[in-house]
C-alpha positions as a printed NumPy array, in Angstrom:
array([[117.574, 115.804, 120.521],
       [115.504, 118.669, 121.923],
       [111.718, 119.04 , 120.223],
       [113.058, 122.69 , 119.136],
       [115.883, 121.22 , 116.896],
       [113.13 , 118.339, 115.33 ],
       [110.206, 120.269, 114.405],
       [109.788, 120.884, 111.24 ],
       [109.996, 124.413, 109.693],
       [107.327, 123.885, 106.66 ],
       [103.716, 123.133, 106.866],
       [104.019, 120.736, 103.45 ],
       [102.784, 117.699, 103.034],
       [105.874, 116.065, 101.702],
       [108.782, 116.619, 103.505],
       [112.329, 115.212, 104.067],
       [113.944, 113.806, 107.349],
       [117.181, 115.515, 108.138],
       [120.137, 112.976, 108.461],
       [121.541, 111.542, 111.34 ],
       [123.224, 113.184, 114.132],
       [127.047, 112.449, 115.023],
       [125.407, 110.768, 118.208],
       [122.905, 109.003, 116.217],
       [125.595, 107.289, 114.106],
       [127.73 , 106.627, 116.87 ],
       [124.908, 104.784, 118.537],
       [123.826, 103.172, 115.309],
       [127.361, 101.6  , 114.803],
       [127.548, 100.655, 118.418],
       [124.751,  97.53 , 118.287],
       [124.002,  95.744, 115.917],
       [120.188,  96.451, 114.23 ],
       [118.021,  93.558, 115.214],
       [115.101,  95.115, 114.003],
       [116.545,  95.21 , 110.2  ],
       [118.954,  92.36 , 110.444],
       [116.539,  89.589, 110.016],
       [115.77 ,  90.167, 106.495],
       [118.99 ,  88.737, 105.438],
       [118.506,  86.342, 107.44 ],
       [117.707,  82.149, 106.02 ],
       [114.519,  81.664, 104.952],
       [113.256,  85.668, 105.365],
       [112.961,  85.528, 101.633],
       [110.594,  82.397, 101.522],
       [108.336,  83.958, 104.675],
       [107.23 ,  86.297, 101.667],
       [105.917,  83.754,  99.311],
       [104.73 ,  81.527, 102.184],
       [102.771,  84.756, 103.438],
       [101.208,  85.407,  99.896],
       [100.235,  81.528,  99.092],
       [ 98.661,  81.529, 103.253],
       [ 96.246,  84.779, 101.668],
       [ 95.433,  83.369,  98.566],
       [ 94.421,  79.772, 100.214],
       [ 92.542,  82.246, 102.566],
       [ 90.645,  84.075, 100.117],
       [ 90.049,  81.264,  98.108],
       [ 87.86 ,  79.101, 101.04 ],
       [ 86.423,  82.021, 101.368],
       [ 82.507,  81.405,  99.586],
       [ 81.359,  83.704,  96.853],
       [ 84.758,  85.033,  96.327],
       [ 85.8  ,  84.813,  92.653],
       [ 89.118,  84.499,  91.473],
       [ 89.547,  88.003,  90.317],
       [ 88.534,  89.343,  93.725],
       [ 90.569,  86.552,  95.322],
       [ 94.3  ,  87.524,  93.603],
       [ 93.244,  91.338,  94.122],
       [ 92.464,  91.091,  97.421],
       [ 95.58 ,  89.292,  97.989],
       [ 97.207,  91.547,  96.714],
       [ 95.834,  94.531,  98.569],
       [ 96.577,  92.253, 101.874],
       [100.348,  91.762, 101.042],
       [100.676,  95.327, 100.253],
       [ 98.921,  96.699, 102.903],
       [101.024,  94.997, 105.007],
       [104.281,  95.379, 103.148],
       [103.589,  99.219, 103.657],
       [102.864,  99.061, 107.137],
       [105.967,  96.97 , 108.041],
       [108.541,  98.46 , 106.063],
       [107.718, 102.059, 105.503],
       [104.804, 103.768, 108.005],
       [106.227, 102.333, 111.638],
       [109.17 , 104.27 , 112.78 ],
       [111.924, 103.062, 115.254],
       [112.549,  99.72 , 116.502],
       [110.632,  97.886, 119.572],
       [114.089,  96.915, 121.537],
       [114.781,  99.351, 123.746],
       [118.665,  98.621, 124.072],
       [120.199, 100.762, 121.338],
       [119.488, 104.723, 122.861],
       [117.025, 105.366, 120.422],
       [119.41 , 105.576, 117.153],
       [117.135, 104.056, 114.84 ],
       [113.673, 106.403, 115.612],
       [113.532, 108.697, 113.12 ],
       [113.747, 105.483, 110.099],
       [111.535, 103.216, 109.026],
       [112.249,  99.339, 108.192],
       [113.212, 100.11 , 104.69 ],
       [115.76 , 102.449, 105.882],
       [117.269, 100.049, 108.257],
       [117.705,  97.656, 106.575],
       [121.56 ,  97.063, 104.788],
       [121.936, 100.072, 106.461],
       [120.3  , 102.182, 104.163],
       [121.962, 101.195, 101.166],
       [120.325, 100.752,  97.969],
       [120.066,  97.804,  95.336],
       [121.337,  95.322,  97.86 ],
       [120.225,  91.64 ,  96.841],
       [117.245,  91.832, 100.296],
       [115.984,  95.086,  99.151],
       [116.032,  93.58 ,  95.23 ],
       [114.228,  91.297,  96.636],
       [111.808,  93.229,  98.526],
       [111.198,  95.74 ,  95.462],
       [110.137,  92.328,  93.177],
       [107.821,  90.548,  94.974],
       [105.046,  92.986,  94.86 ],
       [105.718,  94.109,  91.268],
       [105.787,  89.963,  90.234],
       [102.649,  90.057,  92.741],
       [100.993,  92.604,  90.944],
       [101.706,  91.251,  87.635],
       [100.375,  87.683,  88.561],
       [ 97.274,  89.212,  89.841],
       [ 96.753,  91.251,  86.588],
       [ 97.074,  87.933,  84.552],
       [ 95.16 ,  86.244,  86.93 ],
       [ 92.185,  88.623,  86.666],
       [ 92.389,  89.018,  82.736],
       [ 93.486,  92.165,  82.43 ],
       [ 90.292,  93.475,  83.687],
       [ 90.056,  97.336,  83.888],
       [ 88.883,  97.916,  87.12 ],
       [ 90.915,  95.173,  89.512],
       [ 94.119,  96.929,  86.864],
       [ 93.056,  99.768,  88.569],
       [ 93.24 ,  98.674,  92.003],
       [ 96.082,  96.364,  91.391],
       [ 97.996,  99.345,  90.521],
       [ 97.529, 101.732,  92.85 ],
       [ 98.27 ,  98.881,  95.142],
       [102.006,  98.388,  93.983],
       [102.606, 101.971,  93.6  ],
       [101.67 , 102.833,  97.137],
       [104.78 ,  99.877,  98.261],
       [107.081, 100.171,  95.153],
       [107.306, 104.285,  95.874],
       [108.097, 104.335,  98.727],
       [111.249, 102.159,  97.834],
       [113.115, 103.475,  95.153],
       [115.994, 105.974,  95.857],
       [114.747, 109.126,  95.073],
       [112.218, 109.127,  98.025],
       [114.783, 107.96 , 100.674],
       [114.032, 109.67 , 103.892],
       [111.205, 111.018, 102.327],
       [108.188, 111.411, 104.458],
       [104.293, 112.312, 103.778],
       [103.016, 114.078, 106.757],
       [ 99.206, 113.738, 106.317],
       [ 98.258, 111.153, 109.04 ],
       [100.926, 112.583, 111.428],
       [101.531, 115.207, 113.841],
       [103.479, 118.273, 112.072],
       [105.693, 119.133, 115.356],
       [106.691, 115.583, 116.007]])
């Protein structure tokens, strides 16, 4: 696809990513998506919780760290990291499939692209059960709420229907 036929026409912030080319599909349904596949995978659900329990041991040894700042910054980790994985990084890193998957992120991949599927169920509670532990845990304190919060709305956004394909071009280039 030529530069001229990708760049965008509007200088907004929020924008939408056109679908998929005939080709793109075509490749797409030629090889199977390693880069998404994984995630329905044994045991990809229990790399989650392993992953949060790993941080919260972490923060824990760490001294002067209280509990409160312990579960938050937990949580900030796994959501931090959540958003990275499966909604700012673009493409896959196997170079075998033609490019087909570059203009999507994780979330996108994966099942391609359906919604409500039991992995992306999955993937939508853990950080709202996260976020609600960590509220308990920190005793409904006003300020870690605060933080908590924006914390799972930054990850659970992103992954609810309506913003599908949705993209926020502040931290990107506008003719890419």
């Amino acid at each position: 696809m030529s530069d001229a036929a990708r760049r965008r026409r509007s200088s907004s912030i929020i924008y939408t990513e056109p679908p998929e080319t005939i080709e793109q599909r075509s490749d797409q349904a030629a090889l199977p998506n390693l880069n998404a596949s994984w995630v329905n995978s044994k045991g990809a659900w229990t790399i989650h919780i392993v992953i949060i329990v790993c941080l919260k041991i972490f923060y824990d040894s760490v001294p002067g760290v209280s509990q409160e700042t312990s579960w938050t910054l937990t949580n900030i980790s796994y959501m931090f990291g959540s958003y990275i994985m499966f909604h700012w990084v673009h493409g896959i890193p196997f170079e075998f499939n033609a490019g087909a998957y570059d203009n999507q992120n994780m979330w996108e991949q994966i099942d391609n692209g359906d919604q409500y599927t039991p992995t992306k169920k999955f993937l939508l509670s853990v950080p709202i059960v996260l976020f609600l532990m960590s509220t308990h845990y920190t005793h409904y304190d006003l300020t870690y709420f605060t933080i908590n919060c924006l914390a799972v709305l930054g990850v659970v956004i992103p992954k609810l229907p309506w913003t599908h394909r949705m993209r926020i071009g502040l931290f990107s280039d506008p003719e890419e």
